[in-house]
MINULO-505478 format. One line per 5 residues: number of its first residue (from 1); their letters; for each residue x, y negated, z negated of N, C-alpha, C, O. Coordinates in steps of 0.1 Angstrom, whole numbers, plus 2048, in hexadecimal, padded with zeros to 3 digits. Atoms other than C-alpha are relative to their C-alpha. Layout:
<sites>
NUM> a> X/Y/Z/X/Y/Z/X/Y/Z/X/Y/Z ~ ...
</sites>
This chain:
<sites>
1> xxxxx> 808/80C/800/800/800/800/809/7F3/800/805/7E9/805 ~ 7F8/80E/802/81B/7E8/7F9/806/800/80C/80B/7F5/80F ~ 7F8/7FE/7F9/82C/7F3/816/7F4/7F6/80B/7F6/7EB/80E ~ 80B/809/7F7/80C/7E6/82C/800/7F3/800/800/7EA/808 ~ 804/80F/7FF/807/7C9/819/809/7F7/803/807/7EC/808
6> xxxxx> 7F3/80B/7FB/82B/7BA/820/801/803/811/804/7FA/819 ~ 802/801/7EE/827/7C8/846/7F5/7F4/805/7F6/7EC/80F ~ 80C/80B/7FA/808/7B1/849/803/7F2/7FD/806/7E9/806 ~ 7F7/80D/806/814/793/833/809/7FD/80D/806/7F2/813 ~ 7F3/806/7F7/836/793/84E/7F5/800/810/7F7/7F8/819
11> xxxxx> 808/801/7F1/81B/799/86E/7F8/7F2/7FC/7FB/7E9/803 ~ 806/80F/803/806/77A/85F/809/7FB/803/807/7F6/80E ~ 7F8/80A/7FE/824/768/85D/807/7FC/80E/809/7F0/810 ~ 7F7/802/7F1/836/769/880/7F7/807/80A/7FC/80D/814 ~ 80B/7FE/7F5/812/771/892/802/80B/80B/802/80A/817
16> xxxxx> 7FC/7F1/7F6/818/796/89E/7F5/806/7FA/7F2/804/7EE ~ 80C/7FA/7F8/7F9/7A9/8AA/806/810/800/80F/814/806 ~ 7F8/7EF/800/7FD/7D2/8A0/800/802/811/807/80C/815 ~ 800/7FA/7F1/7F5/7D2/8C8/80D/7F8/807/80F/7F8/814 ~ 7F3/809/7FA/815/7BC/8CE/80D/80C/80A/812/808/815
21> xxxxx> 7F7/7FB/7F8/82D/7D8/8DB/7F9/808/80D/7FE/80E/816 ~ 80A/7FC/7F3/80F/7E0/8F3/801/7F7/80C/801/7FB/818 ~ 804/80F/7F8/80B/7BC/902/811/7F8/7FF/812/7EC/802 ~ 7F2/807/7FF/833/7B5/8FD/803/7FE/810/805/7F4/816 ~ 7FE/800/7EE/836/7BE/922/7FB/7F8/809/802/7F2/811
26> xxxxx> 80E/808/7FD/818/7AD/92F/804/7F0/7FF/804/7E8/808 ~ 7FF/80F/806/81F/78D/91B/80D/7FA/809/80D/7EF/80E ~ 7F3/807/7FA/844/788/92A/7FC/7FB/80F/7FE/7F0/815 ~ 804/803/7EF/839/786/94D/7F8/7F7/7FE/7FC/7ED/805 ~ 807/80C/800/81D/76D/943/7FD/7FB/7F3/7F9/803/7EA
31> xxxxx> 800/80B/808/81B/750/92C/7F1/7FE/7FA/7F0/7F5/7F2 ~ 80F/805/7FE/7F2/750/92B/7FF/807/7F2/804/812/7EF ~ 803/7FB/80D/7E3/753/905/7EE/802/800/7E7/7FC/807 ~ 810/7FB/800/7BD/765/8FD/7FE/7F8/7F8/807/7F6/7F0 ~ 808/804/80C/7A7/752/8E9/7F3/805/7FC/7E9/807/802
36> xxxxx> 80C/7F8/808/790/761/8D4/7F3/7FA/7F9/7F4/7EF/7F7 ~ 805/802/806/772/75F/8C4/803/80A/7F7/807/814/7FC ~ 802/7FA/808/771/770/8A2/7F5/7FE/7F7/7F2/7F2/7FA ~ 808/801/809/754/770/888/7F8/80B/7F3/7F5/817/7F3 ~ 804/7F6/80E/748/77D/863/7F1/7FA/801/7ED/7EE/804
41> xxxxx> 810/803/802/723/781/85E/800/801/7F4/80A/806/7EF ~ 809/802/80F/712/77C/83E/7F1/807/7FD/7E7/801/7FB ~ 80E/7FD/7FB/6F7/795/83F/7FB/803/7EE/7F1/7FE/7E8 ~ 808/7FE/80F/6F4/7A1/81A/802/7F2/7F2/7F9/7EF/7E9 ~ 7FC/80C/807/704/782/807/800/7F8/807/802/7F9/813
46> xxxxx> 806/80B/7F9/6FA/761/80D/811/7F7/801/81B/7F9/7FB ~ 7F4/807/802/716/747/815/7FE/7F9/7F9/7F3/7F7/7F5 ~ 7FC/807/807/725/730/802/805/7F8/803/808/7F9/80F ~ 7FD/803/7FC/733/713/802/811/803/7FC/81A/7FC/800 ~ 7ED/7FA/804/758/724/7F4/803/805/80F/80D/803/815
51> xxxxx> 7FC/7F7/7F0/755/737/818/7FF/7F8/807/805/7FE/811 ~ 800/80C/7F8/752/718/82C/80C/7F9/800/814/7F7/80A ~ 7F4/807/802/76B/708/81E/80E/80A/7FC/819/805/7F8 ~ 7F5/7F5/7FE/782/725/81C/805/800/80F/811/800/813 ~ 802/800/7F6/77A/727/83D/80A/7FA/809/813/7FF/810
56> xxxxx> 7FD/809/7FC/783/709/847/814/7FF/7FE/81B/7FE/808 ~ 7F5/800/800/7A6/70A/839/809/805/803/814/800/805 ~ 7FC/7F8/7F7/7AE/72B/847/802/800/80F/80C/805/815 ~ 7FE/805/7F6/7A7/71D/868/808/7F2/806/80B/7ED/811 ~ 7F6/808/7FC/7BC/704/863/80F/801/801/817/7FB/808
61> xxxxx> 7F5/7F8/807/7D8/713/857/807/80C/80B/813/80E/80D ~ 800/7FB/7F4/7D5/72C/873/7FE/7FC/80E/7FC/804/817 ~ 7FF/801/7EC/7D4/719/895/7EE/802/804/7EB/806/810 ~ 80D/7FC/7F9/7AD/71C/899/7F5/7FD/7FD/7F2/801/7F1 ~ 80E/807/804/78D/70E/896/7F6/809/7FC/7F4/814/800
66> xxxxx> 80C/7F8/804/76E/715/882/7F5/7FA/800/7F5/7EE/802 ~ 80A/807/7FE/74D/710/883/7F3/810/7F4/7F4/81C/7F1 ~ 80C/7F7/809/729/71E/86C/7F9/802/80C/7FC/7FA/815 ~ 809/7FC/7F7/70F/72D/882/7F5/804/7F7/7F6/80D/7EE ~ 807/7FD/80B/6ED/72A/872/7F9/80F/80C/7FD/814/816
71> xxxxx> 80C/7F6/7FA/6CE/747/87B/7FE/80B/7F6/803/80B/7EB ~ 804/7F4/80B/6C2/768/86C/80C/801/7F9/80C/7FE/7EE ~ 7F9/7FD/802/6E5/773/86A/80B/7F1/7FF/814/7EF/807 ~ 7F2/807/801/6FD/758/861/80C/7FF/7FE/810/804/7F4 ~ 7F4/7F6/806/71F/758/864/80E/7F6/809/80C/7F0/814
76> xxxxx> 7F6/809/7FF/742/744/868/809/803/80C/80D/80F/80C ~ 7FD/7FA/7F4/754/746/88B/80D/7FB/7FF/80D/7F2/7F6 ~ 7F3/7FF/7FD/779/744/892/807/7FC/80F/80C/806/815 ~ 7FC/802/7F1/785/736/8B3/80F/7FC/802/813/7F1/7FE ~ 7F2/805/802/7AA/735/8B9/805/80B/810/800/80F/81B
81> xxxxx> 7F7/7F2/7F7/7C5/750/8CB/7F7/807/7F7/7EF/802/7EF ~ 803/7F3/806/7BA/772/8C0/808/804/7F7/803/809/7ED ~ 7FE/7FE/80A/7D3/777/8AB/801/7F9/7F3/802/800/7E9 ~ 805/80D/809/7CF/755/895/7F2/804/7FA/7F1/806/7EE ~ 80B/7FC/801/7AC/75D/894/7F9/80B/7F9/7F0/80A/7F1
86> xxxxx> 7FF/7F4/80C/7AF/783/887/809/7FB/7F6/804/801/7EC ~ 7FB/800/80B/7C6/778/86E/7FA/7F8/7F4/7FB/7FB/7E8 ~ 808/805/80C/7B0/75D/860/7EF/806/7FA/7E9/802/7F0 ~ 806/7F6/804/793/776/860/800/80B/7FB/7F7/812/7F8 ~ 7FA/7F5/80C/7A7/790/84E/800/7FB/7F8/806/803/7F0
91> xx> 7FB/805/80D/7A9/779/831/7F7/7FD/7FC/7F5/7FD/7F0 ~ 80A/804/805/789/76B/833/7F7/809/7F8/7EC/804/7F3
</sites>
């Protein structure tokens, strides 16, 4: 477990993607970055405003914008690179 949690900690930090030795090849030839949507629903707990503004800081912190989405299901979205975006929705 500890061995994980300092693998992810150092991939958080210097923005490596477990699919990185997949798309190493790929990536050298071209320069072009995905951007993602990400999003956490809220289906059994209601939000808060700690998750908004958690939110918010994570997205900042990580390169990527956020935003609330009201409706039945509400739920906080993530817009950045893809790997910015999974990392601040792993934490969220």
């Amino acid at each position: 477990m500890s061995a994980a949690r300092t693998a992810r900690k150092l991939m958080l930090k210097y923005h490596i993607s477990m699919a990185e030795g997949e798309r190493a090849d790929r990536e050298r030839t071209s320069c072009s970055f995905q951007v993602s949507i990400k999003e956490l629903r809220f289906k059994r707990i209601p939000i808060r405003q700690q998750h908004l503004m958690l939110a918010f800081i994570l997205a900042k912190n990580f390169r990527c914008k956020t935003f609330y989405q009201y409706g039945k299901t509400p739920c906080v979205k993530f817009i950045g690179f893809e790997e910015d975006t999974f990392a601040a929705l792993a934490l969220l």
